[in-house]
C-alpha positions, 0 to 999 in steps of 0.5 A, a space after each residue: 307280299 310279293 312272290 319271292 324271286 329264286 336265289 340261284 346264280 344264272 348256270 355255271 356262275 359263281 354268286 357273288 358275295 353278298 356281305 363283307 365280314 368283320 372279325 370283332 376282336 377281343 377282350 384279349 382271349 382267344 373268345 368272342 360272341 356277338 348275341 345284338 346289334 341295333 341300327 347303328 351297327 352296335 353290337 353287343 356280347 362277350 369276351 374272354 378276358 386274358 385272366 379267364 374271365 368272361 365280360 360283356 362287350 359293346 363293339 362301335 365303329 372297330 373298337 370294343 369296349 369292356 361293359 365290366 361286371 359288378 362290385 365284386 363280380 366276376 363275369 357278365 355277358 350282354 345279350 341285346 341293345 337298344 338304338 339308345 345304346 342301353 344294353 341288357 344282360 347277366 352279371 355275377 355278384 361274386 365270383 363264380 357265383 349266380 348271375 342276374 339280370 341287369 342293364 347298362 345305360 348308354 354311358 356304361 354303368 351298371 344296374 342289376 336289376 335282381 331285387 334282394 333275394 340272394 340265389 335268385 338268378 336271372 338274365 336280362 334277354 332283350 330291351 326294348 327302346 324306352 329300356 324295358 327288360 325282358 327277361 326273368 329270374 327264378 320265383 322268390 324261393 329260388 327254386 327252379 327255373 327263371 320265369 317271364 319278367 318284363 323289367 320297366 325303365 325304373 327297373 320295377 318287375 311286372 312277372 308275367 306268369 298266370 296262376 295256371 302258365 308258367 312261362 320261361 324267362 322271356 327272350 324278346 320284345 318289341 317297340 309296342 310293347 309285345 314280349 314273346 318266350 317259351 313255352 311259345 307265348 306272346 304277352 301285351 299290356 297283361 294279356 297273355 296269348 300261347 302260339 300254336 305248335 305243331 300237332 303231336 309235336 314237342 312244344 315250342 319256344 319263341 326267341 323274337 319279335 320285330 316291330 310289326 308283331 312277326 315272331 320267330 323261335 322254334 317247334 318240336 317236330 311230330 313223329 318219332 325222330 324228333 328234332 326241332 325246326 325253326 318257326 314263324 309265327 304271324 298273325 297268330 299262324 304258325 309256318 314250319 320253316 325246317 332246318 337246313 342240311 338235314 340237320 336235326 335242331 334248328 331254331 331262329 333267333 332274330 327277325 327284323 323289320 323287313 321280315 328277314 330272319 337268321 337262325 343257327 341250326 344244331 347250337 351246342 349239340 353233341 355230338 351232332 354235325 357242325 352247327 350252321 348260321 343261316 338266313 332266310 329271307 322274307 319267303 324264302 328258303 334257308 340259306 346258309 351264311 357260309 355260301 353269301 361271304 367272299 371265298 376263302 375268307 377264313 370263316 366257318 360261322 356256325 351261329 347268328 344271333 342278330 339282325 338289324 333293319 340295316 341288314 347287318 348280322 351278327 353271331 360267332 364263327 371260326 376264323 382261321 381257327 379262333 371262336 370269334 365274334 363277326 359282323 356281317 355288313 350287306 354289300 349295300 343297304 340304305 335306310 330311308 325314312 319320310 320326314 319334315 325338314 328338322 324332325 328328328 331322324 331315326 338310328 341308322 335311317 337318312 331322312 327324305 324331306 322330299 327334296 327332287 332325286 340328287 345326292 345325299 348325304 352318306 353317299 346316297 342318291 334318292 328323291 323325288 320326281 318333282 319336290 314334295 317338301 310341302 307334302 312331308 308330316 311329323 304326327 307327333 302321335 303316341 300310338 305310333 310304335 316309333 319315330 319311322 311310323 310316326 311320320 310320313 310324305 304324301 305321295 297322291 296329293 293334287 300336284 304331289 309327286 308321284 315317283 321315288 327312286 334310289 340310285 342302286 348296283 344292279 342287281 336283287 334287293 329286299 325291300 320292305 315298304 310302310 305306309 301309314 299315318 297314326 291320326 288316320 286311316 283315309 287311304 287304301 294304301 297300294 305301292 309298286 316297287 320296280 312294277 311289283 306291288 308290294 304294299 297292298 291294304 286298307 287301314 283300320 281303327 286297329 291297325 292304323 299302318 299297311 306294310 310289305 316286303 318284295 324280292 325286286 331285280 334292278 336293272 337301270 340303276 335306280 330302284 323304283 317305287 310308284 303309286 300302284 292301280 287302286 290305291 288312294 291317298 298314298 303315304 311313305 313311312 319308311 323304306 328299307 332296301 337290302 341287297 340279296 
C-alpha cells in the first residue's frame, strides 16, 4: 500500500466538501437510523412510525419503504443488505415482546428465523450475498445473552460457540464466508480463531469484515482510565486506531473493500461528550464527518454505521434539530470492473470490456490505450469470492494494451486496485496508478488475488493506471476510485 498523502488543504483555504448529504426521511415520526447500505446505494433501518412504533426501512433512489413487522408484532429493525436486496434484522412476535432474528427477501416478505422456543431472542446483524445470516440468539434455555449463529439461506442455524468459547452474537461476515463478533474472534467453514487485543487491555470486539478478510470493531484500552479505541485487524495483526477529539469510546462499525473505514466515537454514552461519526481512510488518520459535508448544511452526524465500496456512508445525525437518518454520497466515485462483453456486471460497478478510452455509459469516460476486447475473461470459478474476482483483462500480453485511464476532477482519490485470476496463479502482479505502485505481490496456491490501495493526486484529468517495473502477466479485476 502506498504511503498515504496528508489530508490537510494548502494554508489559509477552505477544503472543499467532499460528499453531498441526504436526509432520508421517515416513516412519518420524527426518527430515522440508517444501520446498511449495499453497492446500489440501498440502505437499510428504522423509523419511527406516527403511532410510535418502530419499523425497519429500506430506502432506494429517495423513497422509503416500510419492511413491516411480523403477524401480530409490533416493531422491527433492519440491520444489513445484501447487493440482492435481502435484508437482515430483528422483528417482535408481540407487541412489546422479544425480537428475533429474521430476513427479508428482496420483494419484502418476512422470515423469522427464531426457531420454536418461546423467549429466545435474537438478531439478524449481517448478510451475506447468498443470504446467510450472522447473528445469534440466546442458548436454548433462554438464559442469558444471544451467541454466534451463522443462519444458511434456508434458514438452518450452524452456532459457532465451542464447548470452551462462548461468543457474542455475531456482527459481520463477508463473500467468502468468514464471520467476526466479540469477544474479538473471526470463524470460517468451522474453524474458530480469537484476534488479538491489546496487552493488559479489556478485550475487544469485532463489528465487520470486507471481502478481502480486513477487520474492524474495537479494544479496551490498557491502563487505569479505560476506554475503548477502535481496531484494525489484517492478517491476524491488531492496530489501535484510537479515538478522535479525545473522546473516551470509539469503535468502527463498517470497512469496505478499498479499505476505507467509518466508526462512531462515545455511541450512547452518558453522559459523555457529543458523539462523533468519523472516517478513516486506508492509512490514515481519523477524520471527523462533520468537517467533509458543505457548511451550513444543518447537519451534526454523530454516528456511521455503513460503507459501500461506492464509498457511500450511512448512519444518523441531527438535522436541523431531528434524529435522521443520512446518506453520504462522494462528490465523485466510479466503480469499474474488467470483464467480457455480455458477462454479468456486478451491483453498482460499469463494465470494462476493453473497449479504447471514450464515453460510457453513467457519464464516465475510461478505456484503454488500444482495444484490449480480445484480451477480457469470464473464469466462471467457485473459488472466486464474487463476480468482480472472477473476472478479468490482460494487460501484458503480446500486442495488449498497456494503459487505462478514467476521466477524473482534479484533485485526491483512493483508489484501490485488484488483480488476480481464480484458475492461475502465472503472474507477478505490479500496478502503478499516477506513477505510484499500488498492487505489488505474487500470487500463491492459497491466495490466488493481489490487492492495494493508494492515496493519488490527479492533475491532467485522467486518473492513470500502467504496468508497473517487474511485473509479469498483469490482470485487472476491479478498479474502485473514491475522491478524498
Amino acid at each position: 500500500m502506498a504511503v498515504p498523502i496528508p489530508f490537510a488543504a494548502p494554508a489559509g483555504a477552505a477544503a472543499a466538501p467532499l460528499y453531498t448529504v441526504t436526509d432520508l426521511g421517515t416513516l412519518g415520526g420524527d426518527l430515522s437510523v440508517a444501520n446498511g447500505i449495499n453497492n446500489a446505494g440501498v440502505v437499510v433501518g428504522y423509523s419511527d412510525l406516527a403511532s410510535g412504533s418502530q419499523h425497519g426501512f429500506r430506502w432506494s433512489a429517495g423513497t422509503m419503504s416500510d419492511l413491516g413487522v411480523e403477524a401480530g408484532g409490533g416493531d422491527s429493525v433492519a440491520n444489513a443488505v445484501n447487493d440482492a436486496g435481502q435484508v437482515a434484522g430483528e422483528a417482535t412476535r408481540s407487541d412489546g415482546g422479544y425480537a428475533y432474528p429474521v430476513r427479508w427477501s428482496a420483494a419484502g416478505v418476512l422470515q423469522d428465523l427464531g426457531g420454536p422456543v418461546t423467549n429466545r431472542l435474537g438478531v439478524g446483524n449481517a448478510i451475506d450475498p447468498s443470504g446467510r445470516v450472522a447473528g445469534g440468539q440466546r442458548p436454548a434455555d433462554s438464559e442469558g445473552s444471544p451467541e454466534a449463529i451463522l443462519y444458511d439461506t434456508a434458514g438452518n442455524p450452524t452456532e459457532l460457540s465451542t464447548p470452551t468459547q462462548t461468543l457474542g452474537a455475531a456482527t459481520g461476515i463477508n463473500a467468502r464466508g468468514q464471520v467476526v463478533g466479540g469477544p474479538a474472534f473471526v470463524w470460517q467453514n468451522g474453524t474458530l480463531t480469537m484476534l488479538p487485543v491489546l496487552p493488559g487491555g479489556q478485550g475487544g470486539s469485532a463489528n465487520a469484515i470486507n471481502v478481502s478478510g480486513t477487520i474492524v470493531g474495537t479494544v479496551g484500552r490498557t491502563g487505569t482510565l479505560g476506554g475503548l479505541d477502535a481496531a484494525l485487524w489484517q492478517n491476524n495483526t491488531l492496530t489501535d486506531l484510537g479515538t478522535i477529539d479525545g473522546i473516551q469510546y470509539n469503535q468502527a462499525t463498517a470497512i469496505n473493500a478499498a479499505g476505507q473505514i467509518v466508526g462512531t466515537a462515545d455511541p450512547e454514552c452518558q453522559p459523555c461528550a457529543a458523539p462523533e461519526a468519523w472516517l478513516r481512510q486506508p492509512g490514515g488518520a481519523l477524520t471527523a464527518l462533520d468537517t467533509l459535508i458543505p457548511a451550513g448544511s444543518g447537519w451534526t452526524l454523530q454516528g456511521a454505521t455503513g460503507i459501500n465500496d461506492r464509498g457511500q456512508i450511512v448512519g444518523v445525525g441531527l438535522h436541523n434539530g431531528h434524529k435522521r437518518a443520512y446518506l453520504l454520497t462522494p462528490v465523485f466515485a466510479a466503480t469499474v470492473n474488467f470483464e467480457p462483453a455480455g458477462a454479468p456486471v456486478p451491483t453498482g460497478y460499469a463494465a470494462d470490456t476493453g473497449a479504447v478510452y471514450g464515453a460510457r455509459s453513467g457519464g464516465l469516460t475510461y478505456g484503454w490505450n488500444i482495444d484490449n476486447a480480445v484480451n477480457t475473461r469470464d473464469r466462471d470459478s467457485a473459488t472466486s469470492p464474487d463476480q468482480r474476482y472472477d473476472t478479468l483483462i490482460h494487460m501484458e500480453r503480446t500486442g495488449s494494451a498497456t494503459v487505462w485511464e478514467l476521466a477524473v476532477p482534479n484533485g485526491r482519490y483512493t483508489v484501490h486496485v485488484v488483480s488476480g485470476d481464480p484458475d492461475n496463479i502465472d503472474s507477478v502482479y505490479k500496478i502503478s496508478v499516477e506513477g505510484v505502485l499500488t498492487v505489488s505481490g505474487t500470487p500463491t496456491a492459497a491466495n490466488h488475488w493481489i490487492e492495494g490501495t493508494s492515496l493519488v493526486t490527479v492533475s491532467d484529468g485522467r486518473l492513470t493506471i500502467t504496468n508497473a517495473a517487474g511485473s509479469s502477466n498483469d490482470k485487472l479485476d476491479y478498479v474502485d476510485v473514491i475522491a478524498s
